[in-house]
DSSP file (Angstrom, degrees, kcal/mol; ACC not computed):
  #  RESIDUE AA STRUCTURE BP1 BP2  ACC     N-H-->O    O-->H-N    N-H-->O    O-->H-N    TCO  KAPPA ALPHA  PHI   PSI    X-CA   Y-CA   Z-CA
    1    1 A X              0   0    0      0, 0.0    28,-0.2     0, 0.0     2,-0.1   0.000 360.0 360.0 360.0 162.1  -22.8    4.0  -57.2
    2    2 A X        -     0   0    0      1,-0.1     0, 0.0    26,-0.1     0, 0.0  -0.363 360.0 -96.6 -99.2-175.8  -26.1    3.8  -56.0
    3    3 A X  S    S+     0   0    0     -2,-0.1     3,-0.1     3,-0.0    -1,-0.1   0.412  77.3 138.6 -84.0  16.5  -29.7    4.3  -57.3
    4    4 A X        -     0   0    0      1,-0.1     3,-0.0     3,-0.0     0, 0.0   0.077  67.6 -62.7 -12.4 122.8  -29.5    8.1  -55.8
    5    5 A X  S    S-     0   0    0      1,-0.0    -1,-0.1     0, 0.0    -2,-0.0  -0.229  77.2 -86.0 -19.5 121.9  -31.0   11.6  -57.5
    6    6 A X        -     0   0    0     -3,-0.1     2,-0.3     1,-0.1    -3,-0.0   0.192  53.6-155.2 -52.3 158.2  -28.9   12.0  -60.7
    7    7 A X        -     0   0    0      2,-0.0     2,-0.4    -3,-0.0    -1,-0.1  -0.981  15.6-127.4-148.3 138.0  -25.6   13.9  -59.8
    8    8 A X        -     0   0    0     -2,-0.3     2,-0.3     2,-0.0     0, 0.0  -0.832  36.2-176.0 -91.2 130.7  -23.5   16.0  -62.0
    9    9 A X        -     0   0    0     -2,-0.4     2,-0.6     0, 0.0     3,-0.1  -0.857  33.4-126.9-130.0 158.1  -19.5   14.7  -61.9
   10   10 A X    >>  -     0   0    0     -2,-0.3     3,-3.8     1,-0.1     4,-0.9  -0.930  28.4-149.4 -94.1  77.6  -16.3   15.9  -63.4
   11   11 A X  G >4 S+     0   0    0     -2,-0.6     3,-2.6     1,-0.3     4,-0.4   0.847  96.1  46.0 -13.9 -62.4  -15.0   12.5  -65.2
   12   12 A X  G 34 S+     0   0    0      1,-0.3    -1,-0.3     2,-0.2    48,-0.0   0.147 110.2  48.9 -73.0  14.9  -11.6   13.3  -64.8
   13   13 A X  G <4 S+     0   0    0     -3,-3.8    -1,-0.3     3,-0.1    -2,-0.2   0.257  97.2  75.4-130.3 -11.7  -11.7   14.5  -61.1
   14   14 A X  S << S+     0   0    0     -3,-2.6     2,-0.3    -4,-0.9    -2,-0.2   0.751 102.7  32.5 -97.0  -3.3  -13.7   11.1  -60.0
   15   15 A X  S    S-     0   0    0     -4,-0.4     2,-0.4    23,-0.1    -1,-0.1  -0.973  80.0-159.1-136.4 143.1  -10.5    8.7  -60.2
   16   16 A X        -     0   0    0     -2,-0.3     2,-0.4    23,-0.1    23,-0.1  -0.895  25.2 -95.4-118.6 142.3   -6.5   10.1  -59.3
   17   17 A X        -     0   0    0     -2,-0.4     2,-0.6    21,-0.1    24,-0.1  -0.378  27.3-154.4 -85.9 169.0   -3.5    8.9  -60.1
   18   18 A X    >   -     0   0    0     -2,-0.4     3,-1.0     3,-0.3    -1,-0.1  -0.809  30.5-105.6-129.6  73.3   -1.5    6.8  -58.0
   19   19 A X  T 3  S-     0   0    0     -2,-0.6    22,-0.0     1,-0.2     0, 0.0   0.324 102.1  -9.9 -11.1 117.3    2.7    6.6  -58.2
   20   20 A X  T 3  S+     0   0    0     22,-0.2     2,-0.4     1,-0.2    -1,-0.2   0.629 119.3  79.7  60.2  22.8    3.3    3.2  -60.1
   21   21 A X  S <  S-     0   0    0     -3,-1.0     2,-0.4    23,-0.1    -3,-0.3  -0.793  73.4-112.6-144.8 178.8   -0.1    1.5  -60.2
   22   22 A X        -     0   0    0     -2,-0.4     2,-0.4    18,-0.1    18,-0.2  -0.918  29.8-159.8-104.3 145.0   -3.7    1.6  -62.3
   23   23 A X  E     +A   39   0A   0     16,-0.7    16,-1.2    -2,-0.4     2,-0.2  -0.934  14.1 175.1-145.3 138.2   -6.3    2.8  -60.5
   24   24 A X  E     -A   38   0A   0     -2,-0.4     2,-0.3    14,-0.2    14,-0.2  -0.621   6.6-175.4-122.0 156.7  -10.2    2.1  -61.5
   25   25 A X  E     -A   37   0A   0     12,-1.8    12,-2.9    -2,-0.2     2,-0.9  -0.838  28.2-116.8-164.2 123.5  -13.1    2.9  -59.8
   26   26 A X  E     -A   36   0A   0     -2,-0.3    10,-0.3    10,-0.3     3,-0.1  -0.437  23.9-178.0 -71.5 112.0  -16.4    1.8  -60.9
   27   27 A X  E    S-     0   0A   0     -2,-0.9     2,-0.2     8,-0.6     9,-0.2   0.539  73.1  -1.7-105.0  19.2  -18.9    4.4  -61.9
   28   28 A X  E     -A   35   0A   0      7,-1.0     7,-2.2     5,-0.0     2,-0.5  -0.847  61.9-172.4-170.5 138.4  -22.3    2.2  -62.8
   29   29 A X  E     +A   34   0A   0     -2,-0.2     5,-0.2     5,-0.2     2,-0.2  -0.990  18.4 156.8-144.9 130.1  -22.4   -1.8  -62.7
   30   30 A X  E >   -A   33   0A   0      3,-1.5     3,-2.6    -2,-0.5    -2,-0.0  -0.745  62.1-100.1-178.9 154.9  -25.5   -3.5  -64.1
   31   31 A X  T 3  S+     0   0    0      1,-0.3    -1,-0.1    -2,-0.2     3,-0.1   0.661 125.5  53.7 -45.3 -43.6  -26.7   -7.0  -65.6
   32   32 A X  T 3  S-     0   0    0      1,-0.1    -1,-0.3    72,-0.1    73,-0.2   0.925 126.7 -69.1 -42.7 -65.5  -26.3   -4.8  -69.2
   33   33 A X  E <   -A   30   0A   0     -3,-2.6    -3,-1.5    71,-0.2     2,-0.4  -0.746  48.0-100.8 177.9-178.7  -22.8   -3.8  -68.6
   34   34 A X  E     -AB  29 103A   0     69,-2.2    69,-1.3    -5,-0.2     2,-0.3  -0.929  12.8-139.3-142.8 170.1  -20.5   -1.6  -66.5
   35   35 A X  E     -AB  28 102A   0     -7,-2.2    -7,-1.0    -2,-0.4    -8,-0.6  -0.830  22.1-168.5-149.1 119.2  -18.8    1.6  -66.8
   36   36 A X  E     -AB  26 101A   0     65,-0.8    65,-1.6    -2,-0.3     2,-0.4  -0.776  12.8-148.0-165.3  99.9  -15.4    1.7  -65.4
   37   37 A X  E     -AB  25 100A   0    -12,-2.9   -12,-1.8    -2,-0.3     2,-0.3  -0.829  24.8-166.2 -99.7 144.3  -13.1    4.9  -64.7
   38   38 A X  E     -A   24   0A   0     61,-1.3    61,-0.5    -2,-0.4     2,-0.3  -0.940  17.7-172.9-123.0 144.4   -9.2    4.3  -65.1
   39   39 A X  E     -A   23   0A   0    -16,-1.2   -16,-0.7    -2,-0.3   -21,-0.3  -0.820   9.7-164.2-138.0 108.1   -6.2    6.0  -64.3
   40   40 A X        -     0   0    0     57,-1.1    57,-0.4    -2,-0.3     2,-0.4  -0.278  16.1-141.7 -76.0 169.2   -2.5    4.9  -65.4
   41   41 A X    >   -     0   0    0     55,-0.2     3,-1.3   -24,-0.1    52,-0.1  -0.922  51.2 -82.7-103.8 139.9    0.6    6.0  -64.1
   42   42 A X  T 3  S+     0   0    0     -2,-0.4    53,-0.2     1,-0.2    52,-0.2  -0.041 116.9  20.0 -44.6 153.2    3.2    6.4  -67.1
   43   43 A X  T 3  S+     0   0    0     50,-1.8    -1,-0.2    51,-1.0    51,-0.2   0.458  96.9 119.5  24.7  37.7    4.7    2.9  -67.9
   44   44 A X    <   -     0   0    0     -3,-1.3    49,-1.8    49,-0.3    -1,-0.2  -0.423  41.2-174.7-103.0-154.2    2.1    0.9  -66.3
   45   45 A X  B     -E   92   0B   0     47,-0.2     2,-0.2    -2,-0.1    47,-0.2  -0.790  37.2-129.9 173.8 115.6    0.1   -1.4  -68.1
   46   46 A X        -     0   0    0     45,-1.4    45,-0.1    -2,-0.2     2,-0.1  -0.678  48.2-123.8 -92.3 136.8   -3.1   -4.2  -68.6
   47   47 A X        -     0   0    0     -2,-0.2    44,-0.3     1,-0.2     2,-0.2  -0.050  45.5 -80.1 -70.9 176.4   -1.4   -7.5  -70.3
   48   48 A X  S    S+     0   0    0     42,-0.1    42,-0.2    -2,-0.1     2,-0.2  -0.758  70.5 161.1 -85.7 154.7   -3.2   -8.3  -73.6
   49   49 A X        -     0   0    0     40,-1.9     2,-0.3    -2,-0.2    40,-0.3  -0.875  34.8-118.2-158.3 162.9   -6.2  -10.0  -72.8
   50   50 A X        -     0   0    0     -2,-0.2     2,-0.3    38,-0.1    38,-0.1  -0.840  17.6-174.2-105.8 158.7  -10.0  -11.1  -74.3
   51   51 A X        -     0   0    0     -2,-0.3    35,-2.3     2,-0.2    36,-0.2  -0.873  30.5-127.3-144.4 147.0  -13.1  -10.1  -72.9
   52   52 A X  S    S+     0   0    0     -2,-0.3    54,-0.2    33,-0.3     2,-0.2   0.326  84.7  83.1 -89.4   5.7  -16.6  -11.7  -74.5
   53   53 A X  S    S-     0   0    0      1,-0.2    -2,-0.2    52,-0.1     2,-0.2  -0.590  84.0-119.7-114.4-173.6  -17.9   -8.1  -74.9
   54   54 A X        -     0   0    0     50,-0.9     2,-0.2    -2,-0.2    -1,-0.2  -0.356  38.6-172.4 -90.9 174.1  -17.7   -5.6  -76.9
   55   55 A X        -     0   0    0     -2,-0.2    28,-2.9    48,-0.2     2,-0.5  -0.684  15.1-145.1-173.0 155.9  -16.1   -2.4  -75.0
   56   56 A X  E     -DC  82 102A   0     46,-3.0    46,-1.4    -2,-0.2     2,-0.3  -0.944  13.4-150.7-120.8 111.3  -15.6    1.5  -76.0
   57   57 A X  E     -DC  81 101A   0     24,-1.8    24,-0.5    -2,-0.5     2,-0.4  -0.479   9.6-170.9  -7.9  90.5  -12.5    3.4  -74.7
   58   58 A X  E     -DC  80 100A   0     42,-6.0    42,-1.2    -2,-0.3    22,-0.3  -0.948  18.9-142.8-117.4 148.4  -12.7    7.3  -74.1
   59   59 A X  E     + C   0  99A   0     20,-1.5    19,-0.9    17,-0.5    40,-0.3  -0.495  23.0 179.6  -9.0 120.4   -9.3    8.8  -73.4
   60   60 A X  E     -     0   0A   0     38,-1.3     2,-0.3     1,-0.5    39,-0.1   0.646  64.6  -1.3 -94.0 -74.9  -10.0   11.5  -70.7
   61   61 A X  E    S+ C   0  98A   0     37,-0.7    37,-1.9    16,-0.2    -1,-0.5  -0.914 119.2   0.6-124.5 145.4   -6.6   13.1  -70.0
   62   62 A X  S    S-     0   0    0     -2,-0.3    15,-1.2    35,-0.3     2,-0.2  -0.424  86.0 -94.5  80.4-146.0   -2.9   12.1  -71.6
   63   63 A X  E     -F   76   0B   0     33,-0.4    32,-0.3    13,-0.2    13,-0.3  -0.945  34.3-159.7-158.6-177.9   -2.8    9.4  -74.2
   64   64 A X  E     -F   75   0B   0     11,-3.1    11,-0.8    -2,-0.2     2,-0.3  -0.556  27.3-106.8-133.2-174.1   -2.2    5.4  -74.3
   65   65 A X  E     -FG  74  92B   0     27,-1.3    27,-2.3     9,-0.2     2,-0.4  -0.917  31.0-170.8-112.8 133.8   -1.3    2.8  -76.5
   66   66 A X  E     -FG  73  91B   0      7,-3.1     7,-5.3    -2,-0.3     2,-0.5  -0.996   2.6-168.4-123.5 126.0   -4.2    0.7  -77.2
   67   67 A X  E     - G   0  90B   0     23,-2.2    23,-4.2    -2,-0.4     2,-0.2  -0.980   5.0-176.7-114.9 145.5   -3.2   -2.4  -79.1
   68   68 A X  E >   - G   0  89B   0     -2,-0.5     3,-1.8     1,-0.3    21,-0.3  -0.803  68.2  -5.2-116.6 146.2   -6.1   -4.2  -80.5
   69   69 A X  T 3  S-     0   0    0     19,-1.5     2,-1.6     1,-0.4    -1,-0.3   0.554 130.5 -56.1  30.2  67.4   -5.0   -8.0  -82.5
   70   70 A X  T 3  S+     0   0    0     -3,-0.2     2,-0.8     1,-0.1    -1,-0.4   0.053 121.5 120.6 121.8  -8.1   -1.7   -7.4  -82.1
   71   71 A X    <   -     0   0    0     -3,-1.8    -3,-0.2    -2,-1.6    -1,-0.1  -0.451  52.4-146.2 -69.1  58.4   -2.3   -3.9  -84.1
   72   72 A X        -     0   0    0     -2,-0.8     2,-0.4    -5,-0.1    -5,-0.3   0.515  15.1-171.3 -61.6 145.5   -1.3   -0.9  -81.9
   73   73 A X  E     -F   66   0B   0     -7,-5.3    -7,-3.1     2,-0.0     2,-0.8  -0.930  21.5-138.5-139.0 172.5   -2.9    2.6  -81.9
   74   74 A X  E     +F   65   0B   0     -2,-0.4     2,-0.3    -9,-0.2    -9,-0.2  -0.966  30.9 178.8-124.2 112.4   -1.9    6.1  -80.2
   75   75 A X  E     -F   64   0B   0    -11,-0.8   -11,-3.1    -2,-0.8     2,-0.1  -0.974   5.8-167.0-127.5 132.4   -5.4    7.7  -78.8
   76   76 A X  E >   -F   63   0B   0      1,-0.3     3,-1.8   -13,-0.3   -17,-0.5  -0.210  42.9 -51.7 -87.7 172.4   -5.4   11.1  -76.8
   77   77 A X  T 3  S+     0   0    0    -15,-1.2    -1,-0.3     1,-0.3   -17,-0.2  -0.318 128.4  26.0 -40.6 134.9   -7.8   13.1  -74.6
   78   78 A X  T 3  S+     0   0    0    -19,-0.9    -1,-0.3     1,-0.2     2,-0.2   0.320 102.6  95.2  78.3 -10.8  -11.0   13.3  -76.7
   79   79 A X    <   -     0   0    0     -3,-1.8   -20,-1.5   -19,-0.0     2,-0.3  -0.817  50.3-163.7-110.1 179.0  -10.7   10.1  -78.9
   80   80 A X  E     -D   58   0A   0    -22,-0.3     2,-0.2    -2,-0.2   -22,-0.2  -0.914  10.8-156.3-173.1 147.1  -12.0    6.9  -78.5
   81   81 A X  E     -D   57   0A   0    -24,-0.5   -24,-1.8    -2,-0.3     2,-0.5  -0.962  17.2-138.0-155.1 142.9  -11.6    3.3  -79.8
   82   82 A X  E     -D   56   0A   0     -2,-0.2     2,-0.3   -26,-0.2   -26,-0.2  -0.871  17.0-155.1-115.4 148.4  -14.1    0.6  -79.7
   83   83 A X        -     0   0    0    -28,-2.9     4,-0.1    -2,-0.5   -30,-0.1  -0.764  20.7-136.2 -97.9  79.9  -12.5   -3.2  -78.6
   84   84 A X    >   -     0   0    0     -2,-0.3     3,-3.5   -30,-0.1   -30,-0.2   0.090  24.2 -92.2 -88.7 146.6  -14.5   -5.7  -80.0
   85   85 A X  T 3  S+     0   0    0      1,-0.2     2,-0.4   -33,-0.1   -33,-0.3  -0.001 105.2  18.3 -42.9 171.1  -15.5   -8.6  -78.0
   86   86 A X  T 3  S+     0   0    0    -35,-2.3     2,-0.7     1,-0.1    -1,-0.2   0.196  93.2 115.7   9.2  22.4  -13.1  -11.7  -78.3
   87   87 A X    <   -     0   0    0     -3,-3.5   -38,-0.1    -2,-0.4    -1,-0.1  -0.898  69.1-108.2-100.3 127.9  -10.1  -10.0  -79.7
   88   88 A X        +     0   0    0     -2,-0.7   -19,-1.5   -20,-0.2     2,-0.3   0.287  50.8 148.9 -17.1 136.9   -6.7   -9.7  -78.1
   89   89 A X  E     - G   0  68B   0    -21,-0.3   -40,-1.9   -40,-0.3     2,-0.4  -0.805  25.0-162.1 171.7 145.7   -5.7   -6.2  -76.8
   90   90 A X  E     - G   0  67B   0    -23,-4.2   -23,-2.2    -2,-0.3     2,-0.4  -0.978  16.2-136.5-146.3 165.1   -3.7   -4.2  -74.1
   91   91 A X  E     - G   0  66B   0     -2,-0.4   -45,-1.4   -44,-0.3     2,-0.3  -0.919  20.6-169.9-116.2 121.6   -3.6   -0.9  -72.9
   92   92 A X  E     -EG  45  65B   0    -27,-2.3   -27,-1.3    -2,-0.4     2,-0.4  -0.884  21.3-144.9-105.7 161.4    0.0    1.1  -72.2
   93   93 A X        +     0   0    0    -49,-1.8   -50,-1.8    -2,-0.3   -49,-0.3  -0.847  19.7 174.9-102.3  84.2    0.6    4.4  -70.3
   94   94 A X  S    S-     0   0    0     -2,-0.4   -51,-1.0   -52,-0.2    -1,-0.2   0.964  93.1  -3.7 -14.1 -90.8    4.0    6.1  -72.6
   95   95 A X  S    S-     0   0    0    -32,-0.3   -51,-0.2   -53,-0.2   -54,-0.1  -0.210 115.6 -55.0 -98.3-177.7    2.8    8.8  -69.9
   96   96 A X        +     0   0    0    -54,-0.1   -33,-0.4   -55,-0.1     2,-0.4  -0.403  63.9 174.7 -51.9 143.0   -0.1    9.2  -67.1
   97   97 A X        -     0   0    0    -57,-0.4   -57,-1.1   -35,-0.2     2,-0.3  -0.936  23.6-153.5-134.1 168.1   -3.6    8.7  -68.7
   98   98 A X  E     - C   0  61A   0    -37,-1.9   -38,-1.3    -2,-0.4   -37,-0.7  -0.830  20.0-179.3-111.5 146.0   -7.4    8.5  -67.6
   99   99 A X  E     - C   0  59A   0    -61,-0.5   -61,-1.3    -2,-0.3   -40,-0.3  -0.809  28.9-131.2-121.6 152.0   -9.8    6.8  -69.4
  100  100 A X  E     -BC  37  58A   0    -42,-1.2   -42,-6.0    -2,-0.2     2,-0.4  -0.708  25.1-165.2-110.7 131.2  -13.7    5.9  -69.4
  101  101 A X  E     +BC  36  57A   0    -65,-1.6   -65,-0.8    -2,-0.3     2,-0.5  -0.962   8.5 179.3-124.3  97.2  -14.4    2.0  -70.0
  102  102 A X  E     -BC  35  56A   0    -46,-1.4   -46,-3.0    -2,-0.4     2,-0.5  -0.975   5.1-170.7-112.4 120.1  -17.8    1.2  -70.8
  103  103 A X  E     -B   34   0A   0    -69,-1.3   -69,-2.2    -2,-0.5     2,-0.9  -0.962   8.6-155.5-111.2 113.9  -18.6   -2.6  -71.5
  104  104 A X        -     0   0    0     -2,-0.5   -50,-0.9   -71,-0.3     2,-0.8  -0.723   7.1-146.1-104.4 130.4  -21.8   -3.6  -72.8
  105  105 A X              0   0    0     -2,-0.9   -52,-0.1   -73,-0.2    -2,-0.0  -0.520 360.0 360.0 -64.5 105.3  -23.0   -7.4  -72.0
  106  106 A X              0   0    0     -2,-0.8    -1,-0.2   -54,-0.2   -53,-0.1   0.433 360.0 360.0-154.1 360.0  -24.7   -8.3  -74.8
């Protein structure tokens, strides 16, 4: 997005889902950090991977599996789960989901 007059959005309307695939759409990027909208399809999936930042999870719509160090957790619409920088973790869809991805560089 650009540097534009502030705009009121509807998270959950600003990414759709997509028959078999993830689909992201970036809703701020800057040298701090980014913020990141997601949409799963049920059984898709990010491989575990680490990232050097910290980054905070909201669950918009459905719910995932977030496993974090090899620990898994179940988060729904309205919770949130922080991923802390250099540990192992992957995201499933059980079912469809949305969620808001905020990373801060620091």
């Amino acid at each position: 997005m650009d540097d534009s007059p502030a705009q009121v959005s509807r998270l959950v309307d600003l990414v759709g889902y997509q028959d078999g695939a993830v689909v992201s759409r970036t809703v701020l990027k800057r040298p701090a950090g980014n913020v990141t909208l997601f949409a799963f399809d049920a059984g898709q999936e990010l491989s575990e991977h680490t990232a050097p930042y910290d980054a905070l999870v909201q669950v918009l719509d459905g719910e995932a599996e977030i496993a974090i160090a090899g620990r898994p957790h179940r988060v729904r619409a309205g919770d949130m789960i922080v991923m802390p920088a250099n540990q192992p973790h992957a995201v499933r869809a059980p079912a469809r989901f949305k969620m808001l991805l905020t990373m801060i560089r620091s």
